[in-house]
Structure formats: structure tokens, C-alpha cells
C-alpha positions as CSV (number, residue, x, y, z in Angstrom):
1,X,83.9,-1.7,14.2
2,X,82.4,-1.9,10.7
3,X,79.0,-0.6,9.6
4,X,76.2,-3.5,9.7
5,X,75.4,-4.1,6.1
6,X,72.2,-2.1,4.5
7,X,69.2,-4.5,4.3
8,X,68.2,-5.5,0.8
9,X,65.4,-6.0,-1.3
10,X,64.4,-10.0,-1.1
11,X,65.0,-11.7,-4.3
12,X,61.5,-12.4,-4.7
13,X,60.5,-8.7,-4.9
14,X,63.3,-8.2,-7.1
15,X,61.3,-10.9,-9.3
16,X,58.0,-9.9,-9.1
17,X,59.2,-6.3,-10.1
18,X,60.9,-7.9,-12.8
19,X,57.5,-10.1,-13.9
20,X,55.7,-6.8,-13.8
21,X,57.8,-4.8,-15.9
22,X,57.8,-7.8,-18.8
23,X,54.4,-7.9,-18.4
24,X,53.6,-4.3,-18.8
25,X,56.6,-2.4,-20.7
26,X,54.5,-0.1,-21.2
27,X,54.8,1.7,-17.3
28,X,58.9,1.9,-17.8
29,X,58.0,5.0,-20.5
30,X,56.3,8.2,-20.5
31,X,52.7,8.5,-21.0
32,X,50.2,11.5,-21.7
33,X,46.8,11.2,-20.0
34,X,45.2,11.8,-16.7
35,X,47.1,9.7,-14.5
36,X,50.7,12.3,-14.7
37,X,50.7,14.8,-11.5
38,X,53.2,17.3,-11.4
39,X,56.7,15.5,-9.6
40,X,56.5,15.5,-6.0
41,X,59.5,15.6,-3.9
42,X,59.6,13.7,-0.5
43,X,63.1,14.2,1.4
44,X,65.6,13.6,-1.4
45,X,63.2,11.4,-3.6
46,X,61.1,13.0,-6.4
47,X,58.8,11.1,-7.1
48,X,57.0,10.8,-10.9
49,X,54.7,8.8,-13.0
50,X,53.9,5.8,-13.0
51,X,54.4,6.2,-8.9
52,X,52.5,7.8,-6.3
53,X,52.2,9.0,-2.8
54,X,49.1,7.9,-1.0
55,X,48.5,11.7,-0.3
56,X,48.3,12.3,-3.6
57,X,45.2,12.3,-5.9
58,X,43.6,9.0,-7.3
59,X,44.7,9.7,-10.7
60,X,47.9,10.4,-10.2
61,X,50.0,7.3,-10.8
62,X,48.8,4.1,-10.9
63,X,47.9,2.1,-7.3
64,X,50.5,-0.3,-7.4
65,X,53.2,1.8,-7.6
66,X,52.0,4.0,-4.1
67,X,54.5,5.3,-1.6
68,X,53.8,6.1,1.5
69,X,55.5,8.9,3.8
70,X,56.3,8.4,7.7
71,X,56.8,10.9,10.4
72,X,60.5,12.2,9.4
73,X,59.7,12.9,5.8
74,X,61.4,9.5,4.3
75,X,59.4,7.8,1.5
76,X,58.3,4.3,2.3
77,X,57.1,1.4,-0.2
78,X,55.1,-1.1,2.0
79,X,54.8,-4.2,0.8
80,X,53.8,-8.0,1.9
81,X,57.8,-8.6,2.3
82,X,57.7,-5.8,4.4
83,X,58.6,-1.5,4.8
84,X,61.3,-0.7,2.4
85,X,62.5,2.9,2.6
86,X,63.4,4.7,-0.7
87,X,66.8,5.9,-1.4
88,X,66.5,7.0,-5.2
89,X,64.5,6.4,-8.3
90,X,66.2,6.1,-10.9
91,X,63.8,6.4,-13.5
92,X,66.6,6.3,-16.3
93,X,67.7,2.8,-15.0
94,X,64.4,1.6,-14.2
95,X,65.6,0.9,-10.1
96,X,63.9,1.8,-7.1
């Protein structure tokens, strides 16, 4: 029997990340300052500037880019469209 297919990210999410990233170019490069924290690692996601964990300090990261852990270690982005779980960041590529 074959494998369901893998849910993806609605095509409006895809847009609004897409609206975000025109609108401020400046989060897709690195930056010195008080919002970088060390990399934190989160199953098989390491996770860097410009995102976050929500255990993580305030400064680190900026809000709108917060993950959030569940109870077996995955990294979750949690969102109005609903609980995505985090595969990779690519932050060469820009994808999530």
C-alpha cells in the first residue's frame, strides 16, 4: 500500500513568507547585535538567527520567527494555519 502523502505548507503561508522576506531582506543575512544566541539544536534541527525557540531568551531571534518544542523533542512552528513540524532549515536556501 503506498505511503499517504506528507502534508504541506498551504500556499498562503508559502506567500506570506514570501511577502515577509521582500519586505525585509534584511532577516535572510547575518547580523551582529544582541539578538544572535549561540545555535541551538532541537532533534535534528539547529536552529540560528533570525529564529528562536520559545525557551530561549527574549533577545535571541526575533518573535516572529519562534519555534516551539513538543514532548518528543521535534521542533514545531505554530501558526494560524496550523502546527507544522520542522524537518530542516536550510538557511543557505532560505526554506524552512
Amino acid at each position: 500500500m503506498p505511503k499517504p502523502p506528507k502534508p504541506k505548507l498551504p500556499m498562503h503561508a508559502l506567500v506570506a513568507a514570501i511577502v515577509v522576506l521582500l519586505k525585509f531582506p534584511q532577516l535572510c543575512f547575518a547580523r551582529t547585535g544582541s539578538k544572535h544566541c549561540s545555535p541551538t539544536v532541537r532533534g535534528n534541527v539547529t536552529i540560528n538567527y533570525p529564529f528562536r525557540l520559545t525557551t530561549q531568551p527574549p533577545h535571541c531571534g526575533d518573535p516572529p520567527f519562534e519555534f516551539h518544542c513538543d514532548g518528543s523533542n521535534r521542533t514545531v512552528l505554530v501558526s494560524n494555519y496550523g502546527r507544522f513540524y520542522v524537518q530542516n532549515i536550510s538557511y543557505e536556501r532560505n526554506t524552512v
